[in-house]
Residue, then its C-alpha position, 0 to 999 in steps of 0.5 A: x814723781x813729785x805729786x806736790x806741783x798738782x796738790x799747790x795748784x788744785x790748794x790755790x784754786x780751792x782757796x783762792x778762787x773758791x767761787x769759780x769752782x763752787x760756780x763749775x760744779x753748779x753748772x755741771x750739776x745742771x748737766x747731770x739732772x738733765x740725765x736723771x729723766x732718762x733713766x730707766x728700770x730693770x727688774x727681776x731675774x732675767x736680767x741675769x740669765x741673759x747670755x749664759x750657753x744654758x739660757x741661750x739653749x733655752x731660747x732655742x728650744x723655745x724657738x725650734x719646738x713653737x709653731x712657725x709665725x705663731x703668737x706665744x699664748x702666755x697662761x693666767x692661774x685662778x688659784x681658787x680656796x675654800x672649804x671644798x673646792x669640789x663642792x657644787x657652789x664652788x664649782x659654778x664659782x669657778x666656771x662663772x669666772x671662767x666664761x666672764x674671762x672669757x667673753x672679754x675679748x680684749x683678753x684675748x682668751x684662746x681657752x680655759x681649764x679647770x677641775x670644774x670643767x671635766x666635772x662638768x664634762x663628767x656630768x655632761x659629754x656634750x657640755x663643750x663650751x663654759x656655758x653649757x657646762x655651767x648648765x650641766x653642774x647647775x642641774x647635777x645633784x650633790x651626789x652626782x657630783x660626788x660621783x663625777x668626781x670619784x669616776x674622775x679620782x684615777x686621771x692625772x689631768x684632774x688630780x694635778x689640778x687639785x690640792x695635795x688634801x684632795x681626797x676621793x671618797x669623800x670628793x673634797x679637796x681645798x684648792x684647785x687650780x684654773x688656768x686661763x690660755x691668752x694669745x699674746x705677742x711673740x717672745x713672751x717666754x722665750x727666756x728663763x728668767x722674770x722681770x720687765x714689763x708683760x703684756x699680760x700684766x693689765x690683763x692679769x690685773x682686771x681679771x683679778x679685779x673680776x675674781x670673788x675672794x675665794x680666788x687668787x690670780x696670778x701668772x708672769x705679768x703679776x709677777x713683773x708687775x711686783x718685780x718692777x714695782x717692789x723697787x719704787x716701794x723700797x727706794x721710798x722706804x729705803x731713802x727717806x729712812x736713810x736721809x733721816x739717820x744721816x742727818x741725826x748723825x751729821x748733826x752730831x759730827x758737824x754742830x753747825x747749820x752751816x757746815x750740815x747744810x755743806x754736806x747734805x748738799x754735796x752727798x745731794x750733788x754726788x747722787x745726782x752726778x751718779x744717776x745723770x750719767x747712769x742716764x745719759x750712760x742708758x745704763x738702767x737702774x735694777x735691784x742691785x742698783x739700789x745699792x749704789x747710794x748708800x755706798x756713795x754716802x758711805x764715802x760721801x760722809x766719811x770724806x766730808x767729815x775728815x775735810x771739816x774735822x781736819x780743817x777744824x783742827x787746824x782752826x783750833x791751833x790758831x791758823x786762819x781760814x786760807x791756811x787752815x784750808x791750804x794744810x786741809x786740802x794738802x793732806x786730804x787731797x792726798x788721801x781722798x785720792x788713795x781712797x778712791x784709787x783703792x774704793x775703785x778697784x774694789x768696785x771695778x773688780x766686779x768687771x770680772x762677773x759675767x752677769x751683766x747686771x753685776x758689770x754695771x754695778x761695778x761701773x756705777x759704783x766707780x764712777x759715783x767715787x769718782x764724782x765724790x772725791x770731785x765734790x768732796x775733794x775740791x767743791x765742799x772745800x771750796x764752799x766751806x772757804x767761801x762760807x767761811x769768808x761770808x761769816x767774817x762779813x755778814x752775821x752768819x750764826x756759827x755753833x761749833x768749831x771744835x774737832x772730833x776726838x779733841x784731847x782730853x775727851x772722853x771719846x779720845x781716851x777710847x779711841x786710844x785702845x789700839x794705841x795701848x796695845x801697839x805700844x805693849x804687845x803688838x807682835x803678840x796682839x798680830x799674831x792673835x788677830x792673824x790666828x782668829x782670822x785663819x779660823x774665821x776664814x776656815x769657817x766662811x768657807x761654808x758660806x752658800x750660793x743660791x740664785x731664785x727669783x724669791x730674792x727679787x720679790x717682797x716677803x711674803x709678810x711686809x711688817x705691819x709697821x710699813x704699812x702705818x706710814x703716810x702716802x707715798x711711802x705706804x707699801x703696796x700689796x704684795x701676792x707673789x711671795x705668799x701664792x709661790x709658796x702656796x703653790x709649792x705647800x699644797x700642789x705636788x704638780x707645782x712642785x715638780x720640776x723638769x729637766x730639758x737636754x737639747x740635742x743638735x744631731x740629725x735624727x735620722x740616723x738609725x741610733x737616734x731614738x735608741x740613743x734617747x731611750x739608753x741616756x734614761x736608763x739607770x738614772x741619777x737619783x734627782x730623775x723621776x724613774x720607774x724600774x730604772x729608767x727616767x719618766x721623760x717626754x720627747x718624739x719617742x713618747x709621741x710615737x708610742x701614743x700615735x702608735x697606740x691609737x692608728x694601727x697603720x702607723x703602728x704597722x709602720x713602727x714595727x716593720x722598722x722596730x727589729x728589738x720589738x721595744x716599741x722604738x724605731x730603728x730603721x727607716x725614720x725619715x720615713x716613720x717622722x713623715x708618718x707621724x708628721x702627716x698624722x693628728x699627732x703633728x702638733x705634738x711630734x713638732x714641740x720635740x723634734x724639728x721640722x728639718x728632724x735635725x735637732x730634738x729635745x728630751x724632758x725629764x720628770x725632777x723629783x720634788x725635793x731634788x735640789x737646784x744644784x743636784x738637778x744640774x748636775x745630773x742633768x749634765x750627767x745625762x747629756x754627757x751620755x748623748x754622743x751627739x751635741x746635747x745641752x742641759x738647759x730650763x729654768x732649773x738648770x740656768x738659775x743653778x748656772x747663774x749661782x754657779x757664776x755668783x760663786x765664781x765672780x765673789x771669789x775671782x772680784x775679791x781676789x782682783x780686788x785684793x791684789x788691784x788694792x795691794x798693788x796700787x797702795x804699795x806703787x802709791x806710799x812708794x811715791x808719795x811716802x817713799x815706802x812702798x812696804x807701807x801699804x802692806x801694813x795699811x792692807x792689814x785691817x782689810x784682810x782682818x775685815x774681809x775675813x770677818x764679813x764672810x764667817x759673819x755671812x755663815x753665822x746670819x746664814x746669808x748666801x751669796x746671791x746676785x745681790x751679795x756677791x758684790x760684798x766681799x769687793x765691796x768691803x776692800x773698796x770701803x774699808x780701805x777708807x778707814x785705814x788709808x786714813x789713818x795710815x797717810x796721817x799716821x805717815x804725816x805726824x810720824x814726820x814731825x814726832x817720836x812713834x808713840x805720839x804720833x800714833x796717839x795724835x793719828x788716832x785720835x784725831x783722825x780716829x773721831x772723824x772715822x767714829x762719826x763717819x761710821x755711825x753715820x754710815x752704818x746706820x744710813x745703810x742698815x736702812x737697807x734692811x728695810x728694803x722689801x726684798x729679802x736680798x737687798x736687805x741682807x746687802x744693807x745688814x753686810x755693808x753695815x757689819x763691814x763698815x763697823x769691822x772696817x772701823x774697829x780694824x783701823x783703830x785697833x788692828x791697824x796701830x799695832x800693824x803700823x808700830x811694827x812696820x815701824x821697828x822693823x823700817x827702823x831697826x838694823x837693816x830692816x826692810x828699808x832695803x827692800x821697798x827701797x827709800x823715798x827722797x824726803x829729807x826726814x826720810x833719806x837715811x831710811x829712818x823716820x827723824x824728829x824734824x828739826x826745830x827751823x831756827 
């Protein structure tokens, strides 16, 4: 297959009719802003869950235990602080905030709960409604509140919503926790994860307006509102910062107006054809989204900078300006197309996932390379011809043409270390770096996996520093990390978790009951237990309460209890119609089933039980059900989804490794004639993959929904270092001795590869300041990667090319093996010094 036809036609079109493609890419460009209207966003962590077994069993349970054709009632929490939230002052603060909530109607308020209530209730039987227990703490002294309090120091219901410094005899705790019942609209919390937009979030957010200081609110629409919001803020940070290093960057590698105008404006065209289509795609843009524009300025600048710095080269030996362009595209054509064949992969190979968010990463991030090889590849050639031209006419002010990496310089003398060391050791100088990567790579397999909403939300402290910067790239003001946290430090009931198992089976059968009170026995350490069987709710725990209040029903029990443990066994069709037609209905149907064909189990989670441990146990449970029974909550999905980030950043980089080898290996064999050659050019990535991960366990970053996508990444950047140092090293290497043309690939091709990372690694380490922890961590990677990317390529990778040359060209060799292409300098299965043309 002869590749040159199609480079000739796409040169002469760049040279030749250098206005007619500057004037299509306008015009498509025109096209591509009209989808940037469309673009919407998604934030948080349900985008995640979405469509994993545990998270569907959720949604069912959900579904099967709410009452029929009812609305959901979402909760807001009054968080309230002080010296003494037991306190008459405090106290009356509370229920004042309380019943104004609640005489808002258009807070749909269906019932409120507080400590300060069942003190009043303690005080005052009769105090039903808010007002009436404002009265009675109102006309209670000091010290009967004390003793209310203390008479109520033994009831879970009070304790629970206190502090974990309550203390009892002296009736003082620091923090409490009101609750606030709304009626909002079905579907509310169907699901498991956070994010998008809530109908509570305006109500959320007024009734924080209405509450003192002392009083902190909170519940799902804050939290989706901060979700939502965080992304705007960090884009206005993360950008602006951005464009401001690229720019000081590209001033150094371009030194001229002109040429940095060029390639401002292509990396412009490349984020606007990439977010239009995402658009006109409806593909909506998410926290992991944010990623994509420094990645498409990473490539972006790097192509840029090759194209001018070669074009400039040629310059300098006297060529004008349409050959100068000709022998420019002719080369980098060539190799902007193996970049972005590799770079693709290693993005597409994120298809794998199976979290959708990650999915559309992978195509976003591929079709944004695309559109920067087409805008990199053939318009800011075309453009840089056509200004050029001009320049010749008009008085358009030039300020340098000289390339990157000249000889002589300083910089050329550094860049010539790896030559040195291919030159005199680079059997040794392989071995040594394969060595160092085993060790690294043993290492980076400790490398941790989470998944929490914490990684989607802002800091709990946003660096004060931020908060000096001028409208509209000031912060908001974030709450959701710092009451988290709050709520986990100072309330034990906040802390615990629960496990649910869901069990599809008809549940009347005589060993139904019996066989939910058997999977509790002898519980797994993460189980709340006390004398060796899990505390847990379901229908059996609504039986033995109904039981204990109704002796008729309790009569029921016993005649259908043989064992006498207070479970029945016979007859529960009809014990289930009893308990159904009793006070206890509402109760019995949030765990078993109208049709009593499915039921649900919740387990009490010790504290400090870890996400990995409580889903683990939590199957070990459900397996001991024989009926169909499926671990499911919040706990258990989010331990699904790491379990997933685990499995797509292992199963993406090995696709991505073997997608890359094999596509560089087809490529050099048609274009070069030496398929062995993208062998040696996959080097340098191994070196950086490998150094990325014991990089991660070093910053102790885990793979999260965000970095997962970093290994796969890093193959598809870092093969735009050594690709072109790899095909321009296979160029020289047709016309001169080894040695010169790896000292000629190096520097050359070398300085270009040192402006394109400076640029890049300090246009997206910006991403650090991204106010959530994650996104962060992803810009601190990315940048590592890249700096690796770039010292493998011009160290590692010269030694890597000096023996694939020995042995291509020694007696035998590999030539054989890859098999030998049918250029002329290469048809005995040698490199040749070309002849002189006569």
């Amino acid at each position: 297959m002869d590749h040159q036809p199609l480079v000739d036609w796409a040169d002469d079109r760049i040279v030749n009719q250098s206005g007619r493609v500057v004037l299509v890419f306008l015009l498509l460009t025109g096209v591509f802003a009209f989808g940037l209207g469309n673009i919407s966003t998604e934030a948080g962590t349900s985008q995640f869950t979405t469509g994993l077994p545990s998270e569907q069993a959720l949604e069912d349970v959900n579904r099967e235990f709410s009452p029929t054709f009812s609305p959901d009632t979402g909760s807001t929490q009054l968080i309230q602080q002080e010296q003494n939230v037991l306190a008459k002052p405090a106290l009356l603060r509370m229920l004042r905030l309380q019943e104004r909530v609640e005489d808002r109607g258009e807070f749909r308020v269906t019932g409120t709960g507080s400590a300060a209530q069942q003190v009043a209730r303690q005080l005052d039987p009769t105090a039903g409604t808010l007002e009436e227990q404002v009265t009675a703490v109102e006309r209670a002294s000091p010290t009967q509140i004390d003793r209310a309090v203390r008479e109520l120091s033994d009831q879970g219901s009070f304790t629970n919503v206190l502090s974990t410094d309550f203390n009892a005899r002296a009736a003082s705790a620091g923090a409490t926790i009101g609750t606030v019942s709304h009626e909002v609209p079905a579907g509310l919390s169907a699901g498991a994860g956070q994010g998008g937009s809530s109908p509570l979030t305006p109500i959320q957010q007024r009734i924080d307006r209405m509450a003192g200081a002392s009083v902190t609110v909170f519940g799902s629409g804050i939290l989706a509102d901060e979700f939502s919001t965080v992304i705007t803020d960090s884009l206005l940070i993360v950008v602006p910062a951005a464009v401001l290093f690229i720019f000081l960057f590209l001033v150094f590698a371009y030194r001229d107006l002109m040429d940095l105008l060029l390639g401002l404006g292509a990396l412009l065209m490349a984020i606007i054809w990439t977010f239009g289509f995402m658009g006109l795609a409806g593909i909506p843009f998410s926290q992991l989204l944010i990623a994509v524009p420094p990645l498409l300025l990473a490539v972006g600048i790097d192509f840029g900078i090759h194209a001018i710095n070669r074009y400039r080269e040629e310059l300098a030996l006297g060529a004008d300006i349409g050959p100068a362009m000709r022998t420019t595209t002719d080369q980098l054509l060539v190799a902007f197309f193996i970049v972005t064949g590799t770079t693709v992969i290693g993005f597409a190979a994120n298809f794998v996932s199976d979290l959708p968010p990650v999915q559309d990463f992978g195509l976003v991030a591929s079709v944004g390379i695309v559109f920067t090889f087409l805008i990199f590849g053939v318009f800011l050639p075309a453009a840089k011809v056509k200004l050029d031209r001009a320049r010749q006419r008009y008085p358009i002010p030039t300020f340098s043409r000289s390339p990157l990496g000249s000889e002589g310089s300083l910089l050329s003398s550094v860049l010539r270390v790896g030559v040195v060391v291919g030159k005199r050791a680079p059997a040794i100088f392989l071995a040594l770096m394969l060595l160092l990567s085993v060790g690294a790579g043993v290492y980076a397999t400790g490398v941790d996996t989470s998944f929490a909403q914490e990684d989607f939300l802002p800091p709990e402290d946003v660096p004060e520093v931020l908060y000096e910067l001028p409208e509209p790239f000031r912060p908001g003001s974030y709450s959701v990390t710092g009451t988290l946290n709050l709520l986990e430090d100072r309330f034990a009931a906040a802390q615990q978790s629960s496990a649910t198992v869901f069990i599809e089976a008809p549940m009347t059968r005589d060993s139904s009951l019996e066989s939910i009170q058997r999977a509790g026995q002898n519980p797994p350490d993460s189980f709340v237990s006390a004398n060796r069987e899990a505390e847990y709710q379901s229908v059996i725990t609504v039986i033995r309460s109904q039981a204990a209040r109704d002796p008729e029903f309790r009569q029921l029990v016993d005649r259908n209890d043989p064992d006498g443990d207070g479970v029945p066994e016979d007859n529960l069709g009809e014990v289930y119609d009893a308990l159904l037609d009793s006070p206890a209905r509402s109760q019995a149907l949030s765990y078993l089933t109208e049709d009593y064909r499915s039921t649900r189990v919740v387990y009490s989670i010790e504290a400090d039980a870890s996400q990995s441990a409580t889903e683990r146990d939590a199957r070990q449970v459900a397996d001991r059900y024989r009926a169909s029974a499926t671990p499911t909550g919040q706990t258990i999905v989010f331990q699904a989804v790491s379990d997933l980030i685990l499995a797509s950043a292992v199963t993406s980089l090995a696709v991505a490794l073997v997608g890359a080898a094999l596509f560089l290996v087809f490529i050099y064999a048609v274009l070069e004639g030496y398929g062995s050659l993208g062998i040696a050019n996959l080097i340098p990535i191994l070196v950086t993959v490998v150094a990325v991960a014991a990089s991660m366990r070093a910053l102790e970053i885990p793979f999260n929904a965000i970095t997962a996508t970093i290994l796969a990444i890093t193959i598809g950047l870092g093969i735009d270092y050594s690709v072109h140092v790899t095909h321009r090293f296979a160029d020289e290497r047709a016309e001169r001795e080894l040695v010169p043309a790896l000292d000629r690939t190096v520097r050359g091709t070398g300085g270009a590869l040192l402006g394109s990372m400076l640029t890049t690694v300090f246009g997206i380490g910006v991403l650090a300041l991204a106010l959530f922890p994650a996104i962060g961590q992803f810009g601190v990677l990315t940048g590592l990667s890249i700096f690796y990317a770039f010292i493998a390529s011009v160290v590692v990778l010269p030694s890597a090319l000096v023996v694939w040359d020995q042995f291509v060209n020694g007696d035998g060799g590999l030539a054989p093996l890859f098999g030998v292409g049918s250029q002329p300098w290469r048809d005995a299965g040698e490199f040749r010094v070309a002849e002189p043309e006569e």
